[in-house]
C-alpha positions in Angstrom: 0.0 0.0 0.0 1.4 3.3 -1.3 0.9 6.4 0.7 2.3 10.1 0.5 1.6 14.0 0.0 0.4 15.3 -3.2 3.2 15.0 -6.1 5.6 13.0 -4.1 5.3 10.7 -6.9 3.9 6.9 -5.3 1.2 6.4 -8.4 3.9 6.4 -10.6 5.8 4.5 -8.4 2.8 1.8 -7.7 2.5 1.7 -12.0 6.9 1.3 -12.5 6.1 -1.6 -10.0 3.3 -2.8 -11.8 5.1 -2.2 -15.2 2.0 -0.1 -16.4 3.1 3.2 -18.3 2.6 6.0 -16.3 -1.0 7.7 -17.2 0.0 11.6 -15.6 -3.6 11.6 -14.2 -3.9 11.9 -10.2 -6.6 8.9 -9.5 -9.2 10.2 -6.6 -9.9 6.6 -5.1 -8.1 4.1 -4.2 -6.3 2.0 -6.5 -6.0 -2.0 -6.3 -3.0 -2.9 -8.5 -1.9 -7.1 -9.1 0.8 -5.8 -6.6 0.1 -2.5 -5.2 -2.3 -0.6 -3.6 -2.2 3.3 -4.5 -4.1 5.5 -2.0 -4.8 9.0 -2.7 -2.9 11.7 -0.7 -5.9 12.6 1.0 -6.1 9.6 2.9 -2.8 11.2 4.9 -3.3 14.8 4.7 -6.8 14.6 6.1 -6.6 12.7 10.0 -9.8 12.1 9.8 -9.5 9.5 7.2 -6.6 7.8 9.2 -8.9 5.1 10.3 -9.7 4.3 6.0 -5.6 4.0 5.9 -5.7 1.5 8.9 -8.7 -0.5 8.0 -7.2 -0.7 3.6 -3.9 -1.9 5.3 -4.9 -4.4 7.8 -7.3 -5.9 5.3 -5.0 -6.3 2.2 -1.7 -4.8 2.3 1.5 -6.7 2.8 3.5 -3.9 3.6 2.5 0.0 4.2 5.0 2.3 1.9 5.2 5.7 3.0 6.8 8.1 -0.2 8.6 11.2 0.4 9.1 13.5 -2.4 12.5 15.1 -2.9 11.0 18.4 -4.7 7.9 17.8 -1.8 8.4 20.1 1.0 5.0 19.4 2.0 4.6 17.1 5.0 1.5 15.1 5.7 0.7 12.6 8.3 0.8 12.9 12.2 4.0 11.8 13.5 4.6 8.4 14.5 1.5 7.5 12.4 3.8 4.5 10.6 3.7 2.7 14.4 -0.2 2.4 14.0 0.4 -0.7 11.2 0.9 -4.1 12.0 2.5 -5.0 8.9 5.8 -3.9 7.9 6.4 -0.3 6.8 9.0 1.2 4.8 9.8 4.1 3.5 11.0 5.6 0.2 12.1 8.7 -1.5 11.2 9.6 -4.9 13.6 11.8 -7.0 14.0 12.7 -10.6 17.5 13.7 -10.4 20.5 12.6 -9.2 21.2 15.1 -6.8 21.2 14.5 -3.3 19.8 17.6 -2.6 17.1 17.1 -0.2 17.6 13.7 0.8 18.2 14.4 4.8 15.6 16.2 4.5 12.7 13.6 3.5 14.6 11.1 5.6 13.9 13.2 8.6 10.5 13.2 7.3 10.1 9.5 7.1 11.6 9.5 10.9 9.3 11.6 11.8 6.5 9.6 10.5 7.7 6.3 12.6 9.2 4.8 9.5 12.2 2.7 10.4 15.3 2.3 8.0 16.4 1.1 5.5 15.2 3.7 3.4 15.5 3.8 -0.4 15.6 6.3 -2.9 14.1 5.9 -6.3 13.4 7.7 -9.4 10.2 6.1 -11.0 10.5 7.8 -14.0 13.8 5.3 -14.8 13.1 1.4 -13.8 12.6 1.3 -10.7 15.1 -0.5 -8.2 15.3 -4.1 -7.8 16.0 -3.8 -4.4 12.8 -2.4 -3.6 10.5 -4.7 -5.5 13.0 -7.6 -4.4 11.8 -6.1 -0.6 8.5 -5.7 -1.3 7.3 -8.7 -3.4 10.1 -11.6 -1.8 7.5 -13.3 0.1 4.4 -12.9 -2.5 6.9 -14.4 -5.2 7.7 -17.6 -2.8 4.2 -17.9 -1.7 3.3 -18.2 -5.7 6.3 -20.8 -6.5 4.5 -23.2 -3.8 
């Protein structure tokens, strides 16, 4: 399950993960993927709609993703709202660049949010890291080879 401030890029995350090509259109429900579960931002920026987040991730998620936007300086989401899932939660930044630049920063976001580390940074406009969906999807794809 996919979840972060407006523009910090997790639907086109969710759709390099899905290997869809990105559509550029913000979806305003909540989007069930064959892997992925992409939640509109207004599921975190709004706290009223914190109990939705809970209830979509202890019913089907495998993990809870929180994504953090290099070029986002917007923060949503209480702090220490990761600690309220009881399945594994991980965060990740989304860049388009190479630079840096703003990395601490959205790392101190994530930590604020009660993600724990590792973290990893992405750019899902390129293929997206193996080492995420190798994190993500290692116990779906052994469940399937059974």
């Amino acid at each position: 399950m996919f979840i972060g401030a407006t523009g910090c890029g997790k639907s086109a995350l969710a759709q390099a993960l899905e290997g869809q090509v990105r559509s550029g259109r913000s979806a305003q429900e909540v989007v069930y993927g064959k892997k992925t579960i992409d939640v509109p931002s207004e599921y975190l920026e709004h706290p009223w709609m914190f109990q939705s987040l809970i209830a979509i991730a202890q019913n089907n998620a495998s993990h809870v993703v929180f994504v953090v936007g290099q070029g986002n300086t917007a923060s949503a989401g209480s702090p220490g709202l990761g600690n309220v899932f009881t399945c594994p939660v991980v965060g990740v930044v989304t860049t388009d660049c190479n630079s840096s630049e703003g990395t601490e920063r959205c790392f101190g976001e994530l930590a604020r949010l009660g993600v724990p580390e590792p973290y990893f940074v992405v750019n899902p406009n390129e293929q997206v890291d193996r080492s995420l969906a190798e994190y993500l999807f290692d116990v779906e794809q052994s469940e399937e080879l059974r």
